[in-house]
N, C-alpha and C positions, 0 to 999 in steps of 0.2 A: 184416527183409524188404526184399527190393531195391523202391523207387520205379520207377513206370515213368510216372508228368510229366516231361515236362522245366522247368526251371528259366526263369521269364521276364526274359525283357531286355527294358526297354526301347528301352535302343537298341547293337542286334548289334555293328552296324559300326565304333562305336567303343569299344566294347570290344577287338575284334579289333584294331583301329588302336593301342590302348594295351601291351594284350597283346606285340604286335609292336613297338612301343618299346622297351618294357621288356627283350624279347631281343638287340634291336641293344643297348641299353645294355652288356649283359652283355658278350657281343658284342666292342666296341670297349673295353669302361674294364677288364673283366676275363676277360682273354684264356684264361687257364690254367683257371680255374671254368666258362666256356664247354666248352673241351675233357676237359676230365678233373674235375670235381666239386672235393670236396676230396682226392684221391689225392695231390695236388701238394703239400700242405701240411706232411705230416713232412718232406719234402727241405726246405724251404723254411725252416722253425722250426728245424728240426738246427744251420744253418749258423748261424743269428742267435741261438742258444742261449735258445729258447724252448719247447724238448720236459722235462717230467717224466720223470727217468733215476733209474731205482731207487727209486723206494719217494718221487718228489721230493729223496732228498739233494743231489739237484742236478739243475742241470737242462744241462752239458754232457755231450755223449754221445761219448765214447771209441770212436771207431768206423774201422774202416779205410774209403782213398776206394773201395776195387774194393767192400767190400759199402755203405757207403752210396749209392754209384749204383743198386745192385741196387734201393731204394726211391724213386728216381725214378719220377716216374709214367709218363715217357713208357717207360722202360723196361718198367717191369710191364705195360701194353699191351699194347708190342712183343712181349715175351715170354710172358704168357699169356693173351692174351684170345682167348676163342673166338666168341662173337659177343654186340652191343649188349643191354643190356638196363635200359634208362633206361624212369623210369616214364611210364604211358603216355598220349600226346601230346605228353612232354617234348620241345623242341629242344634241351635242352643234354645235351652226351654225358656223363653224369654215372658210366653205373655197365653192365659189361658183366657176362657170365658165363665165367668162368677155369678154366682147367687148370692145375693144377702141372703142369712138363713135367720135371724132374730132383730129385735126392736124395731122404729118404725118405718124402716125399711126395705123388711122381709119381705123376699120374693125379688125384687127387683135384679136384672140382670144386666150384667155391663161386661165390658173388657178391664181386664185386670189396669187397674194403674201404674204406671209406671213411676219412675222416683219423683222428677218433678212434677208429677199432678199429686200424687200424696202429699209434697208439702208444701205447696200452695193452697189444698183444701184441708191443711191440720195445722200445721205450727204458725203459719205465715197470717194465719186469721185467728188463732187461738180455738179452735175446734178439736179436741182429744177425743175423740169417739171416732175408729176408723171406719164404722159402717155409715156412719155422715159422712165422712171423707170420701170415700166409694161412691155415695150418693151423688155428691156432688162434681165427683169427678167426672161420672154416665153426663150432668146436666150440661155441665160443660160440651163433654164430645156430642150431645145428642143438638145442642143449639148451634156447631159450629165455630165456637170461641178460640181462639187462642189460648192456651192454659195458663202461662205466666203472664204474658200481660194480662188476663183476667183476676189471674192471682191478686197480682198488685194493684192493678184497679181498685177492687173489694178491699185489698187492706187498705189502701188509701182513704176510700172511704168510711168506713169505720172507725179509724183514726180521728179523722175531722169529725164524723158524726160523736164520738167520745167526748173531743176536746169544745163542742159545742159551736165547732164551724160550719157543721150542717146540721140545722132542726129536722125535728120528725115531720113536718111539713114537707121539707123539701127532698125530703128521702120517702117522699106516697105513703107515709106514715110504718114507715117499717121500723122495729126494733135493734137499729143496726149494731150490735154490740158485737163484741168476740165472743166466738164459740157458738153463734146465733145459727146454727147452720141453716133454717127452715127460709130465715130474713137473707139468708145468701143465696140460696134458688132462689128466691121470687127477684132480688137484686140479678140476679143473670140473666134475668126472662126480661128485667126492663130492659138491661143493657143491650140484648138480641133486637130487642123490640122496639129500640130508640124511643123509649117510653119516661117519660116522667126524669127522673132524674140519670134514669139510663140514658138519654139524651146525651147525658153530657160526660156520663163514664163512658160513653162508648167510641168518646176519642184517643183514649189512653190516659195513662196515669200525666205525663206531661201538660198536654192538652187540657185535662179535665183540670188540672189543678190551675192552670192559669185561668179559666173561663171562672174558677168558682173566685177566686183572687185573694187578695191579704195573707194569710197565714198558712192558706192550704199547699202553697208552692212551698212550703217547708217541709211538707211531710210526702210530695211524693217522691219514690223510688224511680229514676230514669237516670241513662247516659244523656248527655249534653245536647245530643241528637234525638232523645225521646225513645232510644230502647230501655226497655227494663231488662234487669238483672238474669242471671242463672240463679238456680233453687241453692244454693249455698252461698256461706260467707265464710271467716275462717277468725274473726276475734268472739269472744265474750259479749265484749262491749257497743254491738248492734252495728250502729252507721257509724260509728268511727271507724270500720274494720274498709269502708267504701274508700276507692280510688278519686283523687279529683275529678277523674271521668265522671262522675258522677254529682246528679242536680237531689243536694239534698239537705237536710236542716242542718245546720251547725253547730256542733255541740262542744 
């Protein structure tokens, strides 16, 4: 039940005085977080080879410069913002509400994505079209999911389904490959729907890899405990760059 006290303060005025600090901070020392949230951040990690690419085998992303602009933030803005929608009394412009405006997409409206849902539904699956990325970030929030553990789910699976650990049988016949984004919504709606092999993605990357068994416990992404990772790494060279905290293939 909603409270209708208000909260006491001692003293208002400098609260508001600190409050308003803390914004100039922003402000001045972090320009881009000020304007755009974390949106700025996939461009930003691409270039310094800090984004999870495929399932983490690496973390360089093979990408042309005409669609990695397309993930700039100032760009996504430009392009499909249709009006603010930062939370509320926020001063920092963190997060609007979007139109896809071209490809097969168009028209669909979501809330901007923020850093890690762009790269969980672009480098981390191998998908470069950021209006698939958008697409798929709305499916996400619209079924309820978790973002990165859904993230790594899907890359896990893909993986296996690559490496011929999972047939097209056991994946409801979908084409699970990288970059497949059409085969990653329908894979989300299993996983929502504890359907078919969303069954058994829909225990996490941990989980699902020991039920599938033999070789798939190699390739997923999880702490020892079965959380997946944050949307960054910080080597070149994929899962080398993981903490022993982490249950992963050994390379």
């Amino acid at each position: 039940m909603k409270g209708r006290k208000e909260i006491p303060i001692k003293d208002p005025d400098k609260v508001r005085k600190i409050a308003k600090k803390l914004i100039e901070n922003v402000n001045e020392q972090y320009r881009n977080l000020y304007d755009y949230g974390t949106l700025f951040g996939i461009h930003s990690n691409a270039v310094t080879n800090m984004l999870p690419v495929k399932n983490y085998t690496t973390s360089t992303w093979k990408i042309s410069k005409d669609k990695m602009k397309k993930y700039e933030a100032q760009y996504i803005r430009e392009k499909y913002s249709m009006k603010r929608n930062s939370c509320w009394a926020c001063q920092i412009h963190h997060c609007d509400i979007m139109k896809i405006t071209e490809g097969p997409y168009a028209s669909e409206v979501l809330e901007e994505p923020e850093y890690e849902q762009l790269t969980a539904w672009s480098s981390a699956i191998g998908v470069d079209d950021v209006t698939a990325s958008m697409m798929l970030s709305k499916e996400v929030d619209m079924l309820g999911l978790e973002t990165n553990e859904a993230g790594w789910v899907v890359g896990f699976a893909i993986e296996c389904y690559e490496k011929g650990i999972l047939t097209k049988k056991q994946v409801n016949q979908l084409e699970l490959k990288w970059g497949n984004a059409e085969a990653v919504r329908l894979l989300l709606r299993l996983i929502a729907r504890k359907q078919g092999i969303g069954k058994i993605l829909s225990e996490g990357a941990m989980r699902a890899a020991r039920k599938i068994g033999g070789e798939a416990v190699n390739f997923a992404i999880h702490t020892m405990k079965g959380n997946t990772p944050r949307g960054m790494t910080t080597e070149t060279d994929g899962r080398k760059c993981l903490t022993p905290l982490f249950q992963t293939r050994a390379l």
